[in-house]
Each structure stands twice: as structure tokens, then as C-alpha cells.
C-alpha positions as CSV (number, residue, x, y, z in Angstrom):
1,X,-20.8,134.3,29.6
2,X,-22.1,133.2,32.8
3,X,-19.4,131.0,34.7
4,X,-20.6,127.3,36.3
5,X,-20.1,126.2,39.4
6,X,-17.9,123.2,38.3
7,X,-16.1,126.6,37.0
8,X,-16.0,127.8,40.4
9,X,-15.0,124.8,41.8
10,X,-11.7,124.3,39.5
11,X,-8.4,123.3,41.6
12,X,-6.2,125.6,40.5
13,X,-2.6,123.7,39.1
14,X,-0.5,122.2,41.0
15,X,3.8,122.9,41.0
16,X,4.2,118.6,40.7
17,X,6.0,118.1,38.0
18,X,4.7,114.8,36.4
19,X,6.8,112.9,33.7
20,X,7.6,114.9,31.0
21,X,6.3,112.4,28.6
22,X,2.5,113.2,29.6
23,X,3.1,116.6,28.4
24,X,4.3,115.4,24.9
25,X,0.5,113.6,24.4
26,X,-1.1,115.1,21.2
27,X,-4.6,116.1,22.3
28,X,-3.8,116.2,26.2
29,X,-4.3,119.3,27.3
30,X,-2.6,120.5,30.3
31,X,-3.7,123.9,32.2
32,X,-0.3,125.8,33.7
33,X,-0.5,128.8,35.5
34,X,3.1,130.9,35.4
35,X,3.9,133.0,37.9
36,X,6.6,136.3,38.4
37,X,9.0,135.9,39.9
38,X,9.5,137.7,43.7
39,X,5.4,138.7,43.8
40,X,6.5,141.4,41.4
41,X,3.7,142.9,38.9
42,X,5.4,143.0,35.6
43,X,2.2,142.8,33.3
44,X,0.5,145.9,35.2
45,X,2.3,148.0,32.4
46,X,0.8,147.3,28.8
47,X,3.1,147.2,26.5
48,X,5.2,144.7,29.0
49,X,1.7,142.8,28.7
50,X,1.3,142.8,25.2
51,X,4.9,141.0,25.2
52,X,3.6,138.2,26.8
53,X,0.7,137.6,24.4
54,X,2.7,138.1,21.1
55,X,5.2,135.2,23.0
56,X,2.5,132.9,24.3
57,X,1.2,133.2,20.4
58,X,4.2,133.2,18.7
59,X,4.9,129.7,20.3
60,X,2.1,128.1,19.0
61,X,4.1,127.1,15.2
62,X,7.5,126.6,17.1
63,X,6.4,124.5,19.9
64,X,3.9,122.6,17.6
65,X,0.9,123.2,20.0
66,X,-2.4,124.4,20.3
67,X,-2.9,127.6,22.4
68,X,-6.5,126.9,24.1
69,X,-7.0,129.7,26.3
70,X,-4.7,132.2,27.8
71,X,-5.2,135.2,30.6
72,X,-2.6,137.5,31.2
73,X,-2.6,138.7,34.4
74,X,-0.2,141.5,36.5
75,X,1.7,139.2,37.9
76,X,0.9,135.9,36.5
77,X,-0.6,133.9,33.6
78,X,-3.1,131.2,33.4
79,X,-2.7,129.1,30.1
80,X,-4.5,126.1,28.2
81,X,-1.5,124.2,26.1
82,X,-2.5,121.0,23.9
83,X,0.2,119.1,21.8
84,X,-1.1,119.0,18.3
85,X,1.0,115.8,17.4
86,X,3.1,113.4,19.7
87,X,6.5,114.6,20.8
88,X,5.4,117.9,21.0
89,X,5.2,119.0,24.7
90,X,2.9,121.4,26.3
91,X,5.3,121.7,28.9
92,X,8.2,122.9,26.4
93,X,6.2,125.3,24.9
94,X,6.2,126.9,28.5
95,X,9.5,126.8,29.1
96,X,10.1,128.2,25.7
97,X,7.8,130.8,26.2
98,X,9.6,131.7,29.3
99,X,12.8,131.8,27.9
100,X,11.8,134.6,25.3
101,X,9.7,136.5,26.8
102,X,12.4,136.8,29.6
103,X,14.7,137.7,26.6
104,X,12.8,140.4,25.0
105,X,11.7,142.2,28.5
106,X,15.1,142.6,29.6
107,X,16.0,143.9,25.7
108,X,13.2,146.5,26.7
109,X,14.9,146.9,30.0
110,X,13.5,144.8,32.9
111,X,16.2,143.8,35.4
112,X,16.0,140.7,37.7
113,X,14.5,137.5,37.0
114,X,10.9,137.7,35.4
115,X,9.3,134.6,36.3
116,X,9.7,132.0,39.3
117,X,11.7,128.5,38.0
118,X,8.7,126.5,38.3
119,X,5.5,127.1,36.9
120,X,2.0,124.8,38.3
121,X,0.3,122.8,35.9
122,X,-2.9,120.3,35.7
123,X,-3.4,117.8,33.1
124,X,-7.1,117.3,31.8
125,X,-8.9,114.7,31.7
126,X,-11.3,113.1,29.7
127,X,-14.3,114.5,32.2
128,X,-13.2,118.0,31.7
129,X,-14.6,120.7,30.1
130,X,-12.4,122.8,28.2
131,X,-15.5,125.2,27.9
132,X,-15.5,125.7,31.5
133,X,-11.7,125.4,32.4
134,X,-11.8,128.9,30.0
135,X,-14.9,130.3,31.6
136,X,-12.7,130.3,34.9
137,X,-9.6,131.8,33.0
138,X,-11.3,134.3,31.5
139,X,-13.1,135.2,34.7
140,X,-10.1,135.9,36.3
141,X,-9.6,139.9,35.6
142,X,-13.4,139.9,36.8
143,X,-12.7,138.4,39.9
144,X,-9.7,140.3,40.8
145,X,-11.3,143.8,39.9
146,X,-9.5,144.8,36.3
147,X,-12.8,144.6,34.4
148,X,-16.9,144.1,34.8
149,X,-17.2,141.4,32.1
150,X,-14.4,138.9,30.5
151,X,-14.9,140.3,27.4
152,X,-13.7,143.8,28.2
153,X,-10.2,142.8,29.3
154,X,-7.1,143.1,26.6
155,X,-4.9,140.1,27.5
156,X,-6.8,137.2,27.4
157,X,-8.3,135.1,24.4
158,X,-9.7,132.1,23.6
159,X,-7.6,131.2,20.2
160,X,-9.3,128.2,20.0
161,X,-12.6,129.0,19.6
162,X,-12.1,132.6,17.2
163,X,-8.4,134.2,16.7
164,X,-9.2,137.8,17.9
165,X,-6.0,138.1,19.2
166,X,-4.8,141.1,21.9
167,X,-1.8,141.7,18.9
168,X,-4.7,143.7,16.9
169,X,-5.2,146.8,19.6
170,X,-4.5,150.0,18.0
171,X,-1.5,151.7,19.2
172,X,-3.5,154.8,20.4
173,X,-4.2,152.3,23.8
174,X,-1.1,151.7,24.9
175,X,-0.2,155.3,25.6
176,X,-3.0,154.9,28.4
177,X,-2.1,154.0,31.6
178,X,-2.9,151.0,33.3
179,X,-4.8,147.4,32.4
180,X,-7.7,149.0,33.8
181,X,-8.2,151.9,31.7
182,X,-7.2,149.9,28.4
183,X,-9.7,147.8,29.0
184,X,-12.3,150.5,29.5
185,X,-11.7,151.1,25.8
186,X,-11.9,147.4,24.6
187,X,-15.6,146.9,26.0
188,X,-17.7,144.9,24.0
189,X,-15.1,143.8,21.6
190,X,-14.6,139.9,22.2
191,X,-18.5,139.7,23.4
192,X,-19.9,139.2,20.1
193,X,-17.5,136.8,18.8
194,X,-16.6,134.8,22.1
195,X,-21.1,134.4,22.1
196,X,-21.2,133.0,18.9
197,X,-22.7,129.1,18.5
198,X,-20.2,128.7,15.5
199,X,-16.3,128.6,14.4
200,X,-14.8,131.7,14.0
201,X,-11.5,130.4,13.4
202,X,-10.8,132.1,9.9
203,X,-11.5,135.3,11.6
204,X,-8.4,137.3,11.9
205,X,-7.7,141.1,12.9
206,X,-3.8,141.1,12.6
């Protein structure tokens, strides 16, 4: 996947609030980016990272939204929410997802806040290309130095396009240490199904 320069170009989100019914559009998609709270690296360790995705996919049915794209990063995570029918709110499904992830990590024994109050969003509009808005999510391990390719990284997916999900790693990887090193193993497994021209959305690895 080769990533445009209209990719390149993205703004990243911006923390301004807009009225919360914008957020509760079906079909307006809305690109947030959550960060941890005090520059603090949570999702460096694995299984803390593998939290995050089963919540940002366990949302989907409750919050009554479509999960476009997500990256999970060490310390922050970039999203693609769209409301699948009106009243439904992007924007709740974030707040939501902060909520219980926060819930289950300190169950598992993180102290402190986990993620800052607000998060920064973008609301996409009709120009937009969802295609590229994900080619510059799923970039984001490569830029930062976690990865070679988008494909070899663990915590991110494009649900929308196939539903490969991170949930499916054997439990053999998470007694690695480090993103880094997980991914290592994962190389080459969302390439052929992220590459291909039709819908893989029946395809499941659970």
C-alpha cells in the first residue's frame, strides 16, 4: 500500500469540540485521535494493547457504529467512527470506549488516569477519502519506527474493508516483549487481505 500525498497532507484532528449533534449523523464519519494521559506509553506493553482493540471492537454493537479504521499506538490511538443510524454518536462511542477500557486496565492494575479528558476529532467531508484517511492511519507505526510495512503491525485494522481483527493472535505472542518484536512475527498477515480489490467482510479469524 503505497500512501498519497493528499495522505501525507492530512491535518491531523483537532481538540474543538463541535455540537454533539454532528457526531450523531448516520454515515458521517468523524476521525478522533485519543491520547494518554501525562505522555505516558501505556500500549508499549501488549496485552495492555490488545485491551484497547477488544474495547474499540467491542463498541461497535453497543455504540451502534461503524469502526472504519483504527491504529493503536504506545501512547495514543487514531480512529475512524461512523454512526450506522441517526442518534447514534461517534463521539459516544469514544467516550464509551474510554470509560472501559480505563475500567478493565486498572482491573489489570494500572494506576492513574489512562487517557487525557479530551480527545481531537475531524469530521469528514463529502471530498474525503476514507481510503486515504486509513492509508495515513495505518502508516503511522511505519512512520514512527515500530514496523517496515502497515501490514506487519498487530494493533491496527481496517474492519471495514475485511474483519481480520488483532483479537485472533495466538497467545504464544504475547509472551514476547515489545510491539516491535510482535510484529516481527505478524509479517505478511494483513497484506494479502488488506490488497485485495473485493469485500472480505465475511472473513473472520475469531
Amino acid at each position: 500500500m503505497i500512501i498519497g500525498e493528499r495522505a501525507r497532507r492530512y491535518p491531523l484532528p483537532c481538540n474543538q469540540r463541535l455540537s454533539s449533534e454532528l457526531y450523531a449523523i448516520a454515515g458521517q464519519a468523524c476521525f478522533f485521535t485519543v491520547r494518554a494521559a501525562h505522555s505516558l506509553t501505556p500500549f508499549s506493553d501488549s496485552a495492555r494493547a490488545r485491551c484497547a482493540v477488544n474495547c474499540l471492537l467491542e463498541q461497535r454493537r453497543k455504540s451502534r457504529c461503524r469502526l472504519e479504521v483504527y491504529c493503536v499506538m504506545p501512547d495514543h490511538i487514531h480512529l475512524v467512527v461512523t454512526p450506522m443510524h441517526d442518534g447514534a454518536s461517534s463521539l459516544q462511542y469514544v467516550d464509551r470506549f474510554k470509560g472501559w477500557s480505563s475500567h478493565l486496565l486498572r482491573q489489570a492494575g494500572w494506576t492513574g488516569a489512562l487517557w487525557q479528558p479530551r480527545s481531537y476529532d475531524h469530521m469528514l467531508r463529502s471530498d474525503e477519502s476514507l481510503v486515504q484517511i486509513a492509508e495515513y492511519i495505518l502508516h503511522n507505526p511505519v512512520r514512527t519506527g515500530l514496523c517496515v510495512r502497515p501490514e506487519d503491525y498487530p494493533w491496527s485494522a481496517y474492519p471495514s474493508r475485511c474483519k481480520i481483527l488483532a483479537t485472533s493472535l495466538p497467545q504464544e505472542m504475547f509472551r514476547s516483549s515489545g510491539l516491535q518484536a510482535v510484529a516481527r512475527r505478524r509479517t505478511g498477515l494483513y497484506a494479502p487481505l488488506m490488497d485485495r480489490g473485493r469485500d472480505l467482510n465475511t472473513v473472520l479469524c475469531c
